[in-house]
N, CA, C and O atoms as a Tinker XYZ file with bonds, in Angstrom:
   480  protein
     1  N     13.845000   -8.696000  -40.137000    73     2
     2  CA    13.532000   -7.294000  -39.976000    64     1     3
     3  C     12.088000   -6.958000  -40.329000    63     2     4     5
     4  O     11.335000   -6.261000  -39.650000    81     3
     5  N     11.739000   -7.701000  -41.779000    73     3     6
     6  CA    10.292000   -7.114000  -41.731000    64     5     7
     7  C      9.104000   -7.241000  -40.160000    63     6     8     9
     8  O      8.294000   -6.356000  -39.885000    81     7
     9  N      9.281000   -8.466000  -39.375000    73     7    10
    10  CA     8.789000   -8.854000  -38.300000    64     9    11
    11  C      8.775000   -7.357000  -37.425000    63    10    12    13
    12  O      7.644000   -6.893000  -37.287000    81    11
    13  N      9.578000   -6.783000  -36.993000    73    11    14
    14  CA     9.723000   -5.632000  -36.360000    64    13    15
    15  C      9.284000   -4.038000  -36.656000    63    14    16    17
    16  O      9.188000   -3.054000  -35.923000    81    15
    17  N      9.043000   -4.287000  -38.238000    73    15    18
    18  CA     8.125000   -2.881000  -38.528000    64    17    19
    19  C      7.068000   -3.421000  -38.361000    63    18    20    21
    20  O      6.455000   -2.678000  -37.595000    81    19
    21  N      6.061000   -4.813000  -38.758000    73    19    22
    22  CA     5.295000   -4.667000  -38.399000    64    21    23
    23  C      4.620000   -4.546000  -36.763000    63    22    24    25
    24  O      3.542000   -4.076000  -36.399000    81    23
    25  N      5.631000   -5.115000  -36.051000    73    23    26
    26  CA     4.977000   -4.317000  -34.468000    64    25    27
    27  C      5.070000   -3.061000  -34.070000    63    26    28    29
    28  O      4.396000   -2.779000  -33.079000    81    27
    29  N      5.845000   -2.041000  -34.653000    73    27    30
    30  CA     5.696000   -0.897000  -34.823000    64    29    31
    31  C      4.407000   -0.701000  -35.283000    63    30    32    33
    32  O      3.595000   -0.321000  -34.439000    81    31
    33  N      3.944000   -0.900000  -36.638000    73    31    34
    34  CA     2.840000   -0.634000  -36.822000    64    33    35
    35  C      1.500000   -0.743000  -36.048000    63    34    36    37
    36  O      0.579000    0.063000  -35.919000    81    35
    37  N      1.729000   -2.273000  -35.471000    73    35    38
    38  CA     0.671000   -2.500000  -34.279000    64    37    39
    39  C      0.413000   -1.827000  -33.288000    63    38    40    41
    40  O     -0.719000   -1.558000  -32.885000    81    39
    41  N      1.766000   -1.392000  -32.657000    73    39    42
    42  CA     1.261000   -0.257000  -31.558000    64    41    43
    43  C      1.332000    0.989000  -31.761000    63    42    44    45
    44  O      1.331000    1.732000  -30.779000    81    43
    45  N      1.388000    1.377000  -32.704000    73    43    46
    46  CA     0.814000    2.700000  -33.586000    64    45    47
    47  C     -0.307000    2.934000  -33.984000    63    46    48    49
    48  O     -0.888000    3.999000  -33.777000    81    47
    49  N     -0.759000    2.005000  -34.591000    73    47    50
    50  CA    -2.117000    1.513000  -34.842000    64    49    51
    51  C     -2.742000    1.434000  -33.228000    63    50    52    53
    52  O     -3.492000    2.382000  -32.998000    81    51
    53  N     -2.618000    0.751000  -32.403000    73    51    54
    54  CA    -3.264000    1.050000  -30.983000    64    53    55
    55  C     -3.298000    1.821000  -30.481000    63    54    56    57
    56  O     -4.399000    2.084000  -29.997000    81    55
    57  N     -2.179000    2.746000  -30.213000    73    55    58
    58  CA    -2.264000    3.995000  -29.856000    64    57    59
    59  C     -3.381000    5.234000  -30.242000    63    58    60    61
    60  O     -4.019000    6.008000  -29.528000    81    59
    61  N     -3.286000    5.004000  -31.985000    73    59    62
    62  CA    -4.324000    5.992000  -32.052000    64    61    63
    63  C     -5.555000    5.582000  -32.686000    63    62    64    65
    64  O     -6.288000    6.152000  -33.495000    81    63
    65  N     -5.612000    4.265000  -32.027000    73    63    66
    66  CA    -7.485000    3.276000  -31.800000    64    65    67
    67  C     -8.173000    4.509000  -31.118000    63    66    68    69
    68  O     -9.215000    5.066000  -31.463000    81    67
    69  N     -7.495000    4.750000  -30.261000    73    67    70
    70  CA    -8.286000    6.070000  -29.193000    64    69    71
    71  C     -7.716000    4.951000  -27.525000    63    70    72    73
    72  O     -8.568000    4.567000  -26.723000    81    71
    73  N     -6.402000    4.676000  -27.371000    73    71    74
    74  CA    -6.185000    4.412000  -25.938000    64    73    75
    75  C     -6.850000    5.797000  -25.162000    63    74    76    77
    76  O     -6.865000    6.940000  -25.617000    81    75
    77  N     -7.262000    5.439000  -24.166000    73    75    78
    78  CA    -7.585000    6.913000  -23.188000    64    77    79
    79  C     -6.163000    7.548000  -22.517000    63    78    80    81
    80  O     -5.391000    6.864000  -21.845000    81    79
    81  N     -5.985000    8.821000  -22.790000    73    79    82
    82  CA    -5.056000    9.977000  -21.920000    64    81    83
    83  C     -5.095000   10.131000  -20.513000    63    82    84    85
    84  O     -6.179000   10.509000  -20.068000    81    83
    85  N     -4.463000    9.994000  -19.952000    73    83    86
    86  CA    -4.747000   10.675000  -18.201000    64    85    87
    87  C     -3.871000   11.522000  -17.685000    63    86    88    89
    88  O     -2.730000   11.159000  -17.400000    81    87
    89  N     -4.292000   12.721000  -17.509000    73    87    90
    90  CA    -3.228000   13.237000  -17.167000    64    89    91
    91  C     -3.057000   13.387000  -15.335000    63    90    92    93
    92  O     -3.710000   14.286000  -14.804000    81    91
    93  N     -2.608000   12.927000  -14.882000    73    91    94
    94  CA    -2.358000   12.937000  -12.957000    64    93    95
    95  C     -1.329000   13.477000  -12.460000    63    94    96    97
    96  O     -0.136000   13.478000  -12.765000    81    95
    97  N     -2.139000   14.093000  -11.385000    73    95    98
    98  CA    -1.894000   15.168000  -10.562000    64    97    99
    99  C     -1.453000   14.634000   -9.628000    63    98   100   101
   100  O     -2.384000   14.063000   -9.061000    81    99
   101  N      0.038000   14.384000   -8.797000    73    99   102
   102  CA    -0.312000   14.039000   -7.522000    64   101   103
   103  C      0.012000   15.321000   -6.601000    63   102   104   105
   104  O      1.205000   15.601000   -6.710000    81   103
   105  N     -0.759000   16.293000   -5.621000    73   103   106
   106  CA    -0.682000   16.707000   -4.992000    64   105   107
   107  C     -0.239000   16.818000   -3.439000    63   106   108   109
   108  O     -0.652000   15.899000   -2.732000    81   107
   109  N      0.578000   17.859000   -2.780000    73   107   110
   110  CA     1.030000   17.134000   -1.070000    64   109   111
   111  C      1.678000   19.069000   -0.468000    63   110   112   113
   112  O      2.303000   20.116000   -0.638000    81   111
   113  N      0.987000   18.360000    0.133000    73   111   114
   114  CA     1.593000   20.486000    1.835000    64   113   115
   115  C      1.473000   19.387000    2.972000    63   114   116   117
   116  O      1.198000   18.203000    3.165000    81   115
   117  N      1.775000   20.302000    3.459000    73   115   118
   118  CA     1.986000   19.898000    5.323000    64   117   119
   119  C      0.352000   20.186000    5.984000    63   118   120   121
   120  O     -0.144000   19.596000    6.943000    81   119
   121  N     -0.228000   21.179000    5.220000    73   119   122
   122  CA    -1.255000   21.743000    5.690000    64   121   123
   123  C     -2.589000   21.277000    4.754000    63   122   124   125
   124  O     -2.653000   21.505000    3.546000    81   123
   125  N     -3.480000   20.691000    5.410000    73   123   126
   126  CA    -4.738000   19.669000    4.848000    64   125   127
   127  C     -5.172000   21.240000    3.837000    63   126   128   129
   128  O     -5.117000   21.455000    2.626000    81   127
   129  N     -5.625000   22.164000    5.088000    73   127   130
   130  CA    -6.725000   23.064000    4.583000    64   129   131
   131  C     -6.289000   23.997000    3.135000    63   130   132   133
   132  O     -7.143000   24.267000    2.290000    81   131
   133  N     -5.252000   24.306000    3.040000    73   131   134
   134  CA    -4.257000   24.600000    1.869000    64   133   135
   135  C     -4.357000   23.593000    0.843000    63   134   136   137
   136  O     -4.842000   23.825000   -0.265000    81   135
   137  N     -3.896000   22.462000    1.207000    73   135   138
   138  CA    -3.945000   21.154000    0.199000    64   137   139
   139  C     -5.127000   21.159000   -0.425000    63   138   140   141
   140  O     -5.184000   20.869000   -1.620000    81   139
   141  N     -6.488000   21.564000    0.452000    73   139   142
   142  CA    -7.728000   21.070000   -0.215000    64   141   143
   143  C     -8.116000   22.711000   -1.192000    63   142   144   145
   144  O     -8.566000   22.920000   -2.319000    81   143
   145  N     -7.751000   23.431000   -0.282000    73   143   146
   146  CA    -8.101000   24.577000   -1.893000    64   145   147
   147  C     -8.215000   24.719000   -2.818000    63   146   148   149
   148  O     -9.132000   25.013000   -3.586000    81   147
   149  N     -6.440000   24.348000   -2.887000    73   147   150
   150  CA    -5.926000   24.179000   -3.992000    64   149   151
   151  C     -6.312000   23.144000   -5.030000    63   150   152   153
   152  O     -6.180000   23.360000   -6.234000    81   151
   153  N     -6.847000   21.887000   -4.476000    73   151   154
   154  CA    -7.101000   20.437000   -5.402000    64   153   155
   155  C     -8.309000   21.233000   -5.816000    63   154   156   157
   156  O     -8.427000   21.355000   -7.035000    81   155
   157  N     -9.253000   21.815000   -5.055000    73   155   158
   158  CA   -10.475000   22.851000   -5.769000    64   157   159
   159  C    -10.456000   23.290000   -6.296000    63   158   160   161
   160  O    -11.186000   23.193000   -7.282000    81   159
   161  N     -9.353000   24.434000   -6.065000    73   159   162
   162  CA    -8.923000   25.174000   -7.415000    64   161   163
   163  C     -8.487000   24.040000   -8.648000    63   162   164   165
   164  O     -9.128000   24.027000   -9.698000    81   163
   165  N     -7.968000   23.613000   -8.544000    73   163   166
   166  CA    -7.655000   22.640000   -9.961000    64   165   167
   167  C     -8.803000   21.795000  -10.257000    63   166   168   169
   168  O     -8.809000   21.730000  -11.486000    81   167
   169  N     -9.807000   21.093000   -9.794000    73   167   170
   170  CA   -10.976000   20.665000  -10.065000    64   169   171
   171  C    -11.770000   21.507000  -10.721000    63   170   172   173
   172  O    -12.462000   21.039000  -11.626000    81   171
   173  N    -11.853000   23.054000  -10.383000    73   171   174
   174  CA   -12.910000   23.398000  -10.811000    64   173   175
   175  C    -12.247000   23.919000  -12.629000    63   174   176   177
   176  O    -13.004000   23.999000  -13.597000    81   175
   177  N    -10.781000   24.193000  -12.691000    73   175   178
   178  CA   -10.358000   24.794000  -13.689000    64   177   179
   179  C    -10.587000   23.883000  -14.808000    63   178   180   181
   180  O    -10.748000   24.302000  -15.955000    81   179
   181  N    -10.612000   22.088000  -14.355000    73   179   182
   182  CA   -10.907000   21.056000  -15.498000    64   181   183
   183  C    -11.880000   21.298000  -15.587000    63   182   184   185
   184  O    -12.155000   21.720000  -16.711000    81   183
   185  N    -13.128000   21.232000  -14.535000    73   183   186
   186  CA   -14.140000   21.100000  -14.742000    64   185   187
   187  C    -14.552000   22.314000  -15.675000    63   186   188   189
   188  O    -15.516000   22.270000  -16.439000    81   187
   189  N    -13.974000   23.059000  -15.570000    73   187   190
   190  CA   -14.997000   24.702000  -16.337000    64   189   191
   191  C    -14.424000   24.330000  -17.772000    63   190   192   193
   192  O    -15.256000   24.466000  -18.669000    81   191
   193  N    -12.893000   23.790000  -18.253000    73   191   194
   194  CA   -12.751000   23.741000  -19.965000    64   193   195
   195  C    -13.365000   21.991000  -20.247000    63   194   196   197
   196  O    -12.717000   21.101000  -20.798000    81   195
   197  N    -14.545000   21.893000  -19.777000    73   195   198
   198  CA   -15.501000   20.079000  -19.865000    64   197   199
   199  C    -14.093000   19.313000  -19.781000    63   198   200   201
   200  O    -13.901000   18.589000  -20.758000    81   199
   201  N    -13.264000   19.314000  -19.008000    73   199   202
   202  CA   -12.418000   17.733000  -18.318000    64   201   203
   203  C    -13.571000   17.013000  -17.429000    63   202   204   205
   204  O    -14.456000   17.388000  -16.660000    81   203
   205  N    -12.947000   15.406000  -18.098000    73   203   206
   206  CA   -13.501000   14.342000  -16.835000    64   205   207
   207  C    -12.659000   14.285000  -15.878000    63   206   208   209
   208  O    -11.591000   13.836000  -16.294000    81   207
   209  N    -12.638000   14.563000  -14.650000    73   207   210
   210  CA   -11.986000   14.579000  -13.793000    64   209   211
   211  C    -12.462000   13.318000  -12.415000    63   210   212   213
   212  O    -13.608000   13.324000  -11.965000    81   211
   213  N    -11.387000   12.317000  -11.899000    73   211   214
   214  CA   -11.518000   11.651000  -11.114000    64   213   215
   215  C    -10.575000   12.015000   -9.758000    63   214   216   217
   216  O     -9.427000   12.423000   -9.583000    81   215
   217  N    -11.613000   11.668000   -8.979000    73   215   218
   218  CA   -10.908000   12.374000   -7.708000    64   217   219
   219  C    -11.129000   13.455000   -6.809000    63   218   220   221
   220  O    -12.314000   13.655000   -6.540000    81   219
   221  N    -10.526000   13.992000   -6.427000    73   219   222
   222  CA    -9.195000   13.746000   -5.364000    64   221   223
   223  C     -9.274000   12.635000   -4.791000    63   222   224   225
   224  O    -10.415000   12.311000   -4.464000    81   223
   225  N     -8.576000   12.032000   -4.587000    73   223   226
   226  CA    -8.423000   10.594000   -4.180000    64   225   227
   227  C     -7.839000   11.117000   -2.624000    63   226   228   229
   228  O     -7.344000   12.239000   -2.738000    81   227
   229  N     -7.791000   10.730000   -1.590000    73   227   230
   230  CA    -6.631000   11.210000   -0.540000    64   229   231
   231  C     -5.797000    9.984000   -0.039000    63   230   232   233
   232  O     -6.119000    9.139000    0.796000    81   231
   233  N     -4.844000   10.082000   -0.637000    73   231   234
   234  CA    -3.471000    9.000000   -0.231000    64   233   235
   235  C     -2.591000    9.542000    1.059000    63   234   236   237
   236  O     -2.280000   10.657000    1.479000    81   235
   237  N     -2.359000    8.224000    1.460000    73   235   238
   238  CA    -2.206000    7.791000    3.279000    64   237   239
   239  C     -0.873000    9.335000    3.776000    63   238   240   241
   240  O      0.185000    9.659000    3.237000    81   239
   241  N     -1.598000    9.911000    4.971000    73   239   242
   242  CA    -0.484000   10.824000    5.457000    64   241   243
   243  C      1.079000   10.435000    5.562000    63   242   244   245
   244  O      1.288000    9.475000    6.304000    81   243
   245  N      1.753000   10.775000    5.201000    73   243   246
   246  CA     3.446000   10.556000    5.481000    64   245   247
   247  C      3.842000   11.247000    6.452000    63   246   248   249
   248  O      4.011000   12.460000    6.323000    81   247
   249  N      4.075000   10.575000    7.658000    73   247   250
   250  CA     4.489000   11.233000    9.064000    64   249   251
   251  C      5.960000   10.633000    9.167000    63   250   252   253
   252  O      6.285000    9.446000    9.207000    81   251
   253  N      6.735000   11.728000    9.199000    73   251   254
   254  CA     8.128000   11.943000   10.063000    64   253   255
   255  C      8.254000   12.046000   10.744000    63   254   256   257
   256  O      7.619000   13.044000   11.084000    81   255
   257  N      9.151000   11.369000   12.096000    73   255   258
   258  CA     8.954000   11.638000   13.531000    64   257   259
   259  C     10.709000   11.500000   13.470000    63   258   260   261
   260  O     11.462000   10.751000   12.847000    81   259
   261  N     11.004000   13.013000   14.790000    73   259   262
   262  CA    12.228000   13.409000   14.400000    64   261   263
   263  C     11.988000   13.239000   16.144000    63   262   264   265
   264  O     10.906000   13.430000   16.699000    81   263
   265  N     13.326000   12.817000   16.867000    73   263   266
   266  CA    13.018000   12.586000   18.155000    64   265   267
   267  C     14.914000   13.273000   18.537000    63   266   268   269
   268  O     15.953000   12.915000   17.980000    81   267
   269  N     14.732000   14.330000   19.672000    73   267   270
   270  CA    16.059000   15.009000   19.953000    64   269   271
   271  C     16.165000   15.431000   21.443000    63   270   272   273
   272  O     15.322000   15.928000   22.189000    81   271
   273  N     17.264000   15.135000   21.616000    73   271   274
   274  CA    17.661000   15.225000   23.566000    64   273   275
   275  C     17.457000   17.264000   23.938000    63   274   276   277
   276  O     17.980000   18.261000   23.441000    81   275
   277  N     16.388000   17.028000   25.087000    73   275   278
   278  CA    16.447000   17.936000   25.239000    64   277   279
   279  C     17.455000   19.440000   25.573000    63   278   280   281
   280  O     17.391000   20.591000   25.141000    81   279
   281  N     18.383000   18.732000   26.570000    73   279   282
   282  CA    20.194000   19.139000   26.335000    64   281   283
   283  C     20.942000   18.475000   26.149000    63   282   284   285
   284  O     20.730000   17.266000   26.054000    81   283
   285  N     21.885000   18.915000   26.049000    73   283   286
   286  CA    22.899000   18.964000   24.984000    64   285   287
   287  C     23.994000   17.679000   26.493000    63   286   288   289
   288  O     24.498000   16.630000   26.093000    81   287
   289  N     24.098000   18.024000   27.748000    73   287   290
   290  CA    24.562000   17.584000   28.337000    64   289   291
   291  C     24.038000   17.045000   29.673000    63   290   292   293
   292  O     24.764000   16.176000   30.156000    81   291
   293  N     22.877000   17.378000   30.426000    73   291   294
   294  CA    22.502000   16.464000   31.507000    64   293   295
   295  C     21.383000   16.501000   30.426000    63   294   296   297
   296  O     21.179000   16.862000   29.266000    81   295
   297  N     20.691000   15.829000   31.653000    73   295   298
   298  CA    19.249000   15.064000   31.663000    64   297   299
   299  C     19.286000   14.397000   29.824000    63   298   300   301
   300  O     18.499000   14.611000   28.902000    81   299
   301  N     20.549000   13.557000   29.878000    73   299   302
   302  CA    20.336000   12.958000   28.543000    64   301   303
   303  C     19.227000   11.873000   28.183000    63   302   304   305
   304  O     19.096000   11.517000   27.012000    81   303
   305  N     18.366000   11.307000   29.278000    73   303   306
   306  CA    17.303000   10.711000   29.024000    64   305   307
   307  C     15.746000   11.356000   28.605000    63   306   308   309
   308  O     14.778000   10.836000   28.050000    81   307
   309  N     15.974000   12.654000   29.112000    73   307   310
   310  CA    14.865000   13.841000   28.769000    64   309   311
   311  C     14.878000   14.245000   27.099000    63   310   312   313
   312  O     15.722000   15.043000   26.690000    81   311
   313  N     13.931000   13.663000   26.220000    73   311   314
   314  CA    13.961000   14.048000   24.856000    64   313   315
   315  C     12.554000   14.384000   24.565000    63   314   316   317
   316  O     11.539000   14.039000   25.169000    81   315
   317  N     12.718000   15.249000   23.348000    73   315   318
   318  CA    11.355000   16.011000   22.624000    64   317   319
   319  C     11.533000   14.641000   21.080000    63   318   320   321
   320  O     12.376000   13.858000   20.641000    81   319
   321  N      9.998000   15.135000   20.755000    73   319   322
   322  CA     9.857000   14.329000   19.686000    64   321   323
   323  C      8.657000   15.398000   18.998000    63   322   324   325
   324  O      7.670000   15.927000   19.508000    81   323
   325  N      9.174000   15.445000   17.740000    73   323   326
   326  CA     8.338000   15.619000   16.446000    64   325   327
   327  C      7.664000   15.459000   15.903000    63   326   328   329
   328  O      7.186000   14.326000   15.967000    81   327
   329  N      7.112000   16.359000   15.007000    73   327   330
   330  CA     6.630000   15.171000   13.310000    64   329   331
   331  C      6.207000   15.843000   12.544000    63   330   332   333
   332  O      5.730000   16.910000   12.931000    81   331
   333  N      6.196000   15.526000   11.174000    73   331   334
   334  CA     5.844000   16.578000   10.237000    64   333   335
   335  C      4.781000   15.190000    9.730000    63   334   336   337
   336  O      4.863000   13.968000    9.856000    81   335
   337  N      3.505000   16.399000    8.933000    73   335   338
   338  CA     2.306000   15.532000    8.196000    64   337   339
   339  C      2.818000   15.851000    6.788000    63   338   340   341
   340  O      3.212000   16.979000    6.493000    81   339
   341  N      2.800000   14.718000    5.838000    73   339   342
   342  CA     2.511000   15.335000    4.528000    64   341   343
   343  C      1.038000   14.718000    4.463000    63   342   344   345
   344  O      0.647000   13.691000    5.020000    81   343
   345  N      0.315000   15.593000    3.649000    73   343   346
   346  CA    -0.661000   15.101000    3.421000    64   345   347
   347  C     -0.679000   15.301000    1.411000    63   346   348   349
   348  O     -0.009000   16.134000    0.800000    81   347
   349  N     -1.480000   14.442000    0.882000    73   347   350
   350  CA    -1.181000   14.020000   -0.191000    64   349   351
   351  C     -2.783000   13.772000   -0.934000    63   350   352   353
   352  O     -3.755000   13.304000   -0.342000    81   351
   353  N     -2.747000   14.228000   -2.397000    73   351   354
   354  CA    -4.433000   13.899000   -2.886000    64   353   355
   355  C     -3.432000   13.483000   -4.407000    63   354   356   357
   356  O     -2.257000   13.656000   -4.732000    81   355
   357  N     -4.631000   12.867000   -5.044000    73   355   358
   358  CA    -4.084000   12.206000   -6.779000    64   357   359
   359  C     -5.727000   12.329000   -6.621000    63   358   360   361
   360  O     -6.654000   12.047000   -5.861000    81   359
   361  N     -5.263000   13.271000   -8.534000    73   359   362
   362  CA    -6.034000   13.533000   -9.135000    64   361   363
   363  C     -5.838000   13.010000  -10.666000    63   362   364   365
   364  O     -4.709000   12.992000  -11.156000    81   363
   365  N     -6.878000   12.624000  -11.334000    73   363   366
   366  CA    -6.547000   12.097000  -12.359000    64   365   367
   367  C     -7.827000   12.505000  -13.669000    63   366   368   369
   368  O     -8.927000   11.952000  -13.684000    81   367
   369  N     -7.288000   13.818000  -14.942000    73   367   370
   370  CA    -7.985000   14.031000  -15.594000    64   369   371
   371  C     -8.150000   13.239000  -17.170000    63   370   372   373
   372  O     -7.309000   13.390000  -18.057000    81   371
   373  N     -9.040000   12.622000  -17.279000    73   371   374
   374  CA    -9.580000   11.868000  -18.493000    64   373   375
   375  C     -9.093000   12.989000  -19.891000    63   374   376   377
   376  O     -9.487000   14.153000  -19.960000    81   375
   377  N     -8.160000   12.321000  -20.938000    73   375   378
   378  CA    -8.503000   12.768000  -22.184000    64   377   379
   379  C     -8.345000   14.747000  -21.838000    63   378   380   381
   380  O     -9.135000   15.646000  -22.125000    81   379
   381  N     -7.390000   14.785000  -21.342000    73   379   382
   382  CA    -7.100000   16.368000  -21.481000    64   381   383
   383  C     -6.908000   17.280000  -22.747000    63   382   384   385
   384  O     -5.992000   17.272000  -23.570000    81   383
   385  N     -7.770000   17.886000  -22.690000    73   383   386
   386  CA    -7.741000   19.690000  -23.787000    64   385   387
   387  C     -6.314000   20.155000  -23.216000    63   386   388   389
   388  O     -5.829000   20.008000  -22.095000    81   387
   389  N     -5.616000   21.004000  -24.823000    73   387   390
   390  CA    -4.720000   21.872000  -24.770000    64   389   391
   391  C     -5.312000   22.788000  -24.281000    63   390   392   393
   392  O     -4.577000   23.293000  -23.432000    81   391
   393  N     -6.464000   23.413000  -24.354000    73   391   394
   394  CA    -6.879000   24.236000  -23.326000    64   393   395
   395  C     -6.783000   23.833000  -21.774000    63   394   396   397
   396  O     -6.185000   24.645000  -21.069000    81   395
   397  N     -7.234000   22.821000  -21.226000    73   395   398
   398  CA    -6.970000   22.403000  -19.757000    64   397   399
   399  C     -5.550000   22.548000  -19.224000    63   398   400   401
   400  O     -5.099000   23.236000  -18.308000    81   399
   401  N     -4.802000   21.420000  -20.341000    73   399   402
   402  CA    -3.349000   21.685000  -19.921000    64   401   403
   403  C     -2.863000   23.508000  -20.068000    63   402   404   405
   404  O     -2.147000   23.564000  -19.068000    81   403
   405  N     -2.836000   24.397000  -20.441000    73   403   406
   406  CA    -2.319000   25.555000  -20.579000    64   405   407
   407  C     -2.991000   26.028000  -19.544000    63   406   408   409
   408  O     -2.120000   26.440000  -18.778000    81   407
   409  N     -4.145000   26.230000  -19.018000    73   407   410
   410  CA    -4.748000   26.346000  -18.155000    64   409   411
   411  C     -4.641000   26.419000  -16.713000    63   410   412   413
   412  O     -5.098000   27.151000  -15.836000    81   411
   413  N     -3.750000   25.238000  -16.779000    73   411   414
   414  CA    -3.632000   24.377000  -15.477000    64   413   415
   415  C     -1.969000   25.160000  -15.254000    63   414   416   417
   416  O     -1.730000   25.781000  -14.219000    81   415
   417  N     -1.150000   25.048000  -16.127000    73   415   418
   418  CA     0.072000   26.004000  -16.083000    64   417   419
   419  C     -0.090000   27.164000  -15.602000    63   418   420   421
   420  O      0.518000   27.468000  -14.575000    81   419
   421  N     -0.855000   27.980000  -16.168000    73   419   422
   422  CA    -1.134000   29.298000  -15.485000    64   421   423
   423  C     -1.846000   29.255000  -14.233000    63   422   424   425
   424  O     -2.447000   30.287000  -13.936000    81   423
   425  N     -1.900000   28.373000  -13.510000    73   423   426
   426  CA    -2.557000   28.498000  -12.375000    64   425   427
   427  C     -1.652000   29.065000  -11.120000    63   426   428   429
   428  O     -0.555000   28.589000  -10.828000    81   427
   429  N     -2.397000   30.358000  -10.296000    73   427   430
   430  CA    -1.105000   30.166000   -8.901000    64   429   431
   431  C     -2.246000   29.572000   -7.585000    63   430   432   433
   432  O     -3.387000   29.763000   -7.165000    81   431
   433  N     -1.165000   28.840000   -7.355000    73   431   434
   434  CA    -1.307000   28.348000   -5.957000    64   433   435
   435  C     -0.578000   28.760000   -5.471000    63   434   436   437
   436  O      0.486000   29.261000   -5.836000    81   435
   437  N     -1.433000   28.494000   -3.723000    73   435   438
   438  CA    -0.294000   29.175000   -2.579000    64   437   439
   439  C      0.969000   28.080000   -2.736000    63   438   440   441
   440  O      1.115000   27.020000   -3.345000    81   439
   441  N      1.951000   29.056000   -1.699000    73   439   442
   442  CA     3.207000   28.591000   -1.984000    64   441   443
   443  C      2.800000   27.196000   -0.353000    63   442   444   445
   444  O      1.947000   27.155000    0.534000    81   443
   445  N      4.000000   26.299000   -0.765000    73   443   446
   446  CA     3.770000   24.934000    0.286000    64   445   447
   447  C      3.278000   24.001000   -0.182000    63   446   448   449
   448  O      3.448000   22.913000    0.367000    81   447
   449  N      2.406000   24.121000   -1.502000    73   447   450
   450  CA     1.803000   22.916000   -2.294000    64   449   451
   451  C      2.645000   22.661000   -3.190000    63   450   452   453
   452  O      3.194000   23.545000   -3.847000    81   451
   453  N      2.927000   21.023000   -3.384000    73   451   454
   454  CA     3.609000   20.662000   -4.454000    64   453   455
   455  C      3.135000   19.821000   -5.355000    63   454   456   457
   456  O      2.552000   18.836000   -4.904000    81   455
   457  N      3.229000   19.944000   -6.658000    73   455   458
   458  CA     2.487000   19.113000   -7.541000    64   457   459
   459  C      3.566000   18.572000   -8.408000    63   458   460   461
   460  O      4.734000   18.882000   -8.646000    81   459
   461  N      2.680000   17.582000   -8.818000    73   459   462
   462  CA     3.806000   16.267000   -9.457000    64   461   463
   463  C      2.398000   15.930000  -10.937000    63   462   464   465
   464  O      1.198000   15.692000  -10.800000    81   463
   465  N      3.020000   16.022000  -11.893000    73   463   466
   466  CA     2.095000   16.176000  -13.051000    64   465   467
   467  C      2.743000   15.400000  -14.225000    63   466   468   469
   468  O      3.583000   15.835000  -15.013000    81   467
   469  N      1.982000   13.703000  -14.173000    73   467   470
   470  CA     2.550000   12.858000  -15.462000    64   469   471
   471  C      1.644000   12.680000  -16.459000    63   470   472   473
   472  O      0.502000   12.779000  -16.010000    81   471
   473  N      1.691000   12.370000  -18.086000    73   471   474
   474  CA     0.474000   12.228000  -18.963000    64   473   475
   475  C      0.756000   10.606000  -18.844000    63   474   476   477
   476  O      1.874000   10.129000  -19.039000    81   475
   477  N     -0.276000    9.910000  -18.537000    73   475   478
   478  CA    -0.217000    8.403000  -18.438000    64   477   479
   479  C     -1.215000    7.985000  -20.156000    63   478   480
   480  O     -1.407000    6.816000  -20.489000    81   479
């Protein structure tokens, strides 16, 4: 047993050596020009309480292609086809302020953007 507090201690002790914080953003709408506002708007809100901020990164579009017979009963070889874009940015802020994070909560964005927010 003693063996096992001391690795507790070790990565306790590493932890607060000063590992670096990140807190990431991954961002995604259907709509680029919306998507990019908004990552602005959140860039500039780190940037104004001094966050290091990396990024927007822009990660690969996710296209759905939905393909459906035009009727229901003839011309069953006649079909429409689809697709929806997601489009997608990751953002990633260095060593975040309780000011940034509270900050970043109170933020509104338009509606259609979705954010995904882990502390790494």
């Amino acid at each position: 047993m003693p063996t096992a507090a001391k690795k507790t201690k070790k990565s306790s002790a590493k932890n607060e050596a000063g590992d670096i914080q990140k807190l990431r953003i991954k961002v995604s709408a259907y709509e680029y020009k919306v998507l990019d506002a908004s990552v602005k708007q959140i860039v500039d809100t780190a940037i104004r309480y001094d966050g290091q901020v990396l990024g927007p990164i822009p990660l690969p579009t996710e296209i759905k292609k939905y393909t459906v017979n035009r009727s229901s009963f003839i011309d069953k070889n006649s079909r429409e086809q689809f697709e929806m874009r997601v489009h997608k940015r990751l953002i990633d802020i260095l060593n975040p302020s309780p000011k940034i994070v509270e900050s970043l909560t109170n933020l509104n964005l338009p509606s259609g953007v979705n954010i995904d927010v882990k502390m790494i």
